[in-house]
N, C-alpha and C positions, 0 to 999 in steps of 0.2 A: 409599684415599681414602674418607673418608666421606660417603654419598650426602645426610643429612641435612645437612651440611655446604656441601655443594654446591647445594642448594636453598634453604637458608638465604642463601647470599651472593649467591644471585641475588634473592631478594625484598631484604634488604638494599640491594643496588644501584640497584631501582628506588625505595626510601623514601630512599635518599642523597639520588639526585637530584632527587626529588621535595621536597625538607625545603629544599635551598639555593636559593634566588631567582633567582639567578645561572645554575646549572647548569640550573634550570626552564624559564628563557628561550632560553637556548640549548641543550640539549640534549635537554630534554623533548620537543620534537615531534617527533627521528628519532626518539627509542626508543619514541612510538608508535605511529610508521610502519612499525619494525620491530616492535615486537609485535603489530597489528593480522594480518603477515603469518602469525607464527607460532602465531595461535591459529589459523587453520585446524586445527592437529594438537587441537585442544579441541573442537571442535563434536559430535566423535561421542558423546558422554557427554549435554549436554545432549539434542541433535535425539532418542537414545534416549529419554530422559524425554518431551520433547513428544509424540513417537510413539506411548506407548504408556500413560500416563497422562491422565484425564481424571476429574479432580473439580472441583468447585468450588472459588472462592479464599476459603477461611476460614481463621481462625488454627488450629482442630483440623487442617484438613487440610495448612497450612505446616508444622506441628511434626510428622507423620508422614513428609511428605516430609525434613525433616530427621534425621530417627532411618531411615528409609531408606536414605539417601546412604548417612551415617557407615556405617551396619552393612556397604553394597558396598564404601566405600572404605576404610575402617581396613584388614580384613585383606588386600586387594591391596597397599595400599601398604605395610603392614607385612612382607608375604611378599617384597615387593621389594627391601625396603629390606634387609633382611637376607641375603637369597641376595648381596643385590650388598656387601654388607658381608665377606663371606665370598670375595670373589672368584670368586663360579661363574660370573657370566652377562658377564662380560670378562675379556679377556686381554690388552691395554694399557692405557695411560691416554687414550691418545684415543678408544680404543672407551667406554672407564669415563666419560667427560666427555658423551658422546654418548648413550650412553645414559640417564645422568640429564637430560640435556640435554631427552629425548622424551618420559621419562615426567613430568617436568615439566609442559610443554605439554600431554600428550594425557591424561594422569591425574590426577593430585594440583591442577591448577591448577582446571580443568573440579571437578572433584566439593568442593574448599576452596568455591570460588563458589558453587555451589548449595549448600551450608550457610549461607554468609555470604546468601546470598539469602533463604533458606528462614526463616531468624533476624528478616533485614530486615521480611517482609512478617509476623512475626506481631505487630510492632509498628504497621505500616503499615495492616493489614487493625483493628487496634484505636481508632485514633486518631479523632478527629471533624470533619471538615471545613469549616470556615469559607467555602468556595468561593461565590460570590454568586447560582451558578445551578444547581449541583450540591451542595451542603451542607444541603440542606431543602426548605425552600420557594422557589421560586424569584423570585428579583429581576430585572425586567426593566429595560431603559431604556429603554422605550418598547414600543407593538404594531409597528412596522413592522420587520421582521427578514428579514435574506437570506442565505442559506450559500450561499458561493461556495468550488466544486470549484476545482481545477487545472488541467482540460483545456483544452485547443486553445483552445477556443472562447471562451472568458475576453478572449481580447487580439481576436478577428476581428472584424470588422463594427462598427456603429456603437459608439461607446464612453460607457460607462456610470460612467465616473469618479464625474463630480462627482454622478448619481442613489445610488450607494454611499453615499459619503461623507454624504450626506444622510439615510441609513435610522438609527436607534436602535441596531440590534442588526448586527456586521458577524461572521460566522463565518468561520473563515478553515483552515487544516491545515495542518498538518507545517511544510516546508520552502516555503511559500510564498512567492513574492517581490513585493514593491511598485514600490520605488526603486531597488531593484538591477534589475529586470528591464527598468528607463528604458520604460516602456510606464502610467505612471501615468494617463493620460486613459482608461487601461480598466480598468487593475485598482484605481483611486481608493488612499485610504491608509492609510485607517481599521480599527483592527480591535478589537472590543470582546471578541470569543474568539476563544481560541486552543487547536485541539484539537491531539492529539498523540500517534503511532504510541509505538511499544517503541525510536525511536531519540529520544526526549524533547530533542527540535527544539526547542523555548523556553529551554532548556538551553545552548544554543551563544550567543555574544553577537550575530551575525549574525542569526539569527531572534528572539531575545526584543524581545517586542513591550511597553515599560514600561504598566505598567495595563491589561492586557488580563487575563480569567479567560480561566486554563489549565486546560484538562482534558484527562484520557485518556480517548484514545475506548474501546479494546476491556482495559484492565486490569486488570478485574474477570473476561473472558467465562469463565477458568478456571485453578487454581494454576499450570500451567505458563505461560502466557501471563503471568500477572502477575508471575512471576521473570525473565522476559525481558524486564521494562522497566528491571532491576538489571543484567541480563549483558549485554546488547547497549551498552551507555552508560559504566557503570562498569567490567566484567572486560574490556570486547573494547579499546575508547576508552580506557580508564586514565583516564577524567573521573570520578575518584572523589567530590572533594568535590562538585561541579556536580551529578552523581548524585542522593548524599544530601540536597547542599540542595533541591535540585527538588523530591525525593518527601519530605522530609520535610519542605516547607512545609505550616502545615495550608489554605492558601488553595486550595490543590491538590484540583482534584476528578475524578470522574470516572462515566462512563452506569453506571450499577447492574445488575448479574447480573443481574436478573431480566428489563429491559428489551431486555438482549444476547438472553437465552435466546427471548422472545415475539418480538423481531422474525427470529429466525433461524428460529421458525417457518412466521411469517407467509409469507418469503422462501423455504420449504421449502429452505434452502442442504443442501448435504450436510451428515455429520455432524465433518468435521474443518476445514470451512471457518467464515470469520468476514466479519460481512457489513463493508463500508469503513469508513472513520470518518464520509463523506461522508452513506453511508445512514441511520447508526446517528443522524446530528445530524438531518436530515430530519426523519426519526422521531418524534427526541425535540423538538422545537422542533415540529410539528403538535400533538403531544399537548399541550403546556404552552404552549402559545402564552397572553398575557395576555387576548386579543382573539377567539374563536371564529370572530369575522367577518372577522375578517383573514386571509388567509393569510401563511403562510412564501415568501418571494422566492426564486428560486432562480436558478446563472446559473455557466455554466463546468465544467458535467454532460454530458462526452463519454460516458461512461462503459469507458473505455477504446478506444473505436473510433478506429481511424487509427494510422497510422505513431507516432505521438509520445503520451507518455504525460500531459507537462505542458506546458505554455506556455511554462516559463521551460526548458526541455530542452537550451536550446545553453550556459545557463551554470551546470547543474544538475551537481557534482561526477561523475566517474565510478563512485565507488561508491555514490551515493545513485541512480543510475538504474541502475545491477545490481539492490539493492534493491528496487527500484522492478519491475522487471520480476520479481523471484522474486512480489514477493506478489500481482502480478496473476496471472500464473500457474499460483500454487499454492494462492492462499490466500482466493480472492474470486472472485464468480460474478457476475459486471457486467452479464450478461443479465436478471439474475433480478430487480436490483437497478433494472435500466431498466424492466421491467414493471409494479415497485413504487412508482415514483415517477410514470408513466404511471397508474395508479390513480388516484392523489392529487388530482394535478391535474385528471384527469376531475370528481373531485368538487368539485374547487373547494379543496381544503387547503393544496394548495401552486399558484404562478403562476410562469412565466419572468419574467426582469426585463424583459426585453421587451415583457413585456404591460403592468406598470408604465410602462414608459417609452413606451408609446403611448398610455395612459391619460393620464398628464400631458401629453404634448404636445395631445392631444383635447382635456383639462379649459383648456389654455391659449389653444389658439384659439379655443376659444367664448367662454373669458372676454373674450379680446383684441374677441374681433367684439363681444361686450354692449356693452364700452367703448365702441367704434368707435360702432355703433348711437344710444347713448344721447347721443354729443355731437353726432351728424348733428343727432337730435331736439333738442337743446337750442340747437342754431343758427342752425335753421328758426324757434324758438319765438321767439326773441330779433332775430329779424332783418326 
């Protein structure tokens, strides 16, 4: 049996039924149910590359990492292919099917990707971006701007719907919800950005938000991170074209390397952590703000404190809250990140929406009382 063969008609099989309409609709989502399980046997290839690799994302260093791969994987898989062409490493065909079966999964699938990845971004890292607030100079729709987190605290206490709904600039992440989460008088509906982890959440029809700038938050922070907004979407998800359409819009923008590297000092984060998307837009909306005298609104910044990690938690998939808990985890330092944004607001840069929202109700009872006042006096005057 030959093993090239064998791995041939299983890519085959997945472009069959990917190509008929018919087959796509109804078959396509087991067979990503099932491969999302069997790439578990794929992760050990890349999480080695995240682990132990740390450059920059430029296209010199994509094209290395690509002549890398190739050089580990050609003669692995070539040694393979050949022993098992020879019959030494099985003795039936069900062991012979099995083992192409693994190294499939665990080899040849994993190190193909990160070529096809490695390819992807030296075109991606080249391109010019159109994006209306990450492509230049920034476009704003106004000075009033509020990035609203995830947490808890988004839906509790009084609700801030229709004050949202009313700001210029609505920031918003990931896997957020409005209407689905039936809690609209707090979470309002508006969303004018839209940021986005490595599982490129604007991507799914469910979260694409029509006319909102998309950006990635941390896709730039370093080569292997930025190959993982191809593998995690396109290799693991089999959302192949969603994928490439996504990243290869050029409206598509995202925080710039350099602005990663200074706030992750700022933050003193360790050196393989990456600060959230939540901090990164903070950040970058203080420093670009249109209005100096304005601050940035803030609102829905638990910073992971408490049992639950988002608001919408009871109808958040089960793998996006696995997800969810790896990267607080392992990959973010939420203490560090509350300290920082405790700064800001000390100085006035950034405000809770809270403090907006008792600011207008103030600016409206005094207006109400002038009213009131002025027609006492013009009653008396007239009377």
């Amino acid at each position: 049996m030959n093993p090239l063969l064998v791995e041939c008609a299983i890519l085959a099989t997945f472009v069959g039924i990917y190509s008929v309409k018919t087959l796509r609709q109804l078959i396509w989502p087991k067979v990503q149910t099932l491969h999302r399980i069997f790439t578990v046997l794929s992760y050990l290839v890349p999480f080695a590359f995240q682990a132990t690799i740390y450059r920059p994302p430029t296209q010199e260093n994509a094209r290395w990492f690509r002549r890398l791969t190739l050089a580990i994987w050609l003669p692995l898989t070539t040694a393979f292919h050949t022993f098992s062409a020879f019959g030494l490493l099985a003795s039936s065909s069900a062991s012979t099917v099995l083992q192409y079966f693994l190294w499939f999964y665990a080899v040849d699938l994993p190190f193909f990707v990160c070529v096809v990845s490695a390819t992807s971004l030296t075109y991606i890292f080249e391109r010019k971006s159109t994006n209306r607030i990450f492509g230049g100079k920034p476009s704003f729709n106004g000075n009033k701007i509020v990035v609203l987190g995830n947490g808890p605290s988004l839906v509790k206490g009084e609700p801030y719907g229709k004050l949202i709904d009313g700001m210029d600039e609505v920031v918003r992440f990931n896997n957020f919800q409005t209407r689905a989460s039936g809690l609209l008088d707090w979470t309002g509906s508006k969303t004018t950005v839209h940021f986005s982890d490595s599982m490129l959440f604007p991507s799914y029809p469910e979260y694409k938000v029509p006319g909102a700038t998309v950006t990635l938050s941390l896709f730039m922070d370093r080569l292997m991170v930025a190959g993982s907004y191809l593998i995690f979407r396109g290799a693991i998800d089999l959302a192949i074209s969603e994928t490439y359409a996504m990243l290869g819009d050029s409206a598509l923008g995202w925080i710039p390397h350099e602005d990663i590297e200074v706030l992750k000092k700022t933050l003193d984060i360790s050196y393989w952590k990456h600060p959230t998307s939540g901090c990164l837009a903070i950040d970058y909306f203080v420093r670009n703000r249109p209005d100096p005298k304005v601050p940035v609104y803030i609102h829905g910044f638990d910073f992971f404190e408490g049992p639950e990690i988002h608001y919408y938690n009871k109808t958040e998939p089960l793998y996006e809250r696995i997800n969810d808990l790896i990267g607080v985890t392992t990959m973010h330092q939420p203490h560090k990140e509350k300290a920082f944004v405790a700064r800001l607001v000390e100085e006035g840069k950034v405000k809770w929406l809270k403090d907006l929202s008792e600011e207008t109700s103030t600016s409206a009872t005094l207006l109400e009382s002038q009213r009131s006042t002025g027609n006492t006096k013009a009653k008396k005057r007239y009377a």
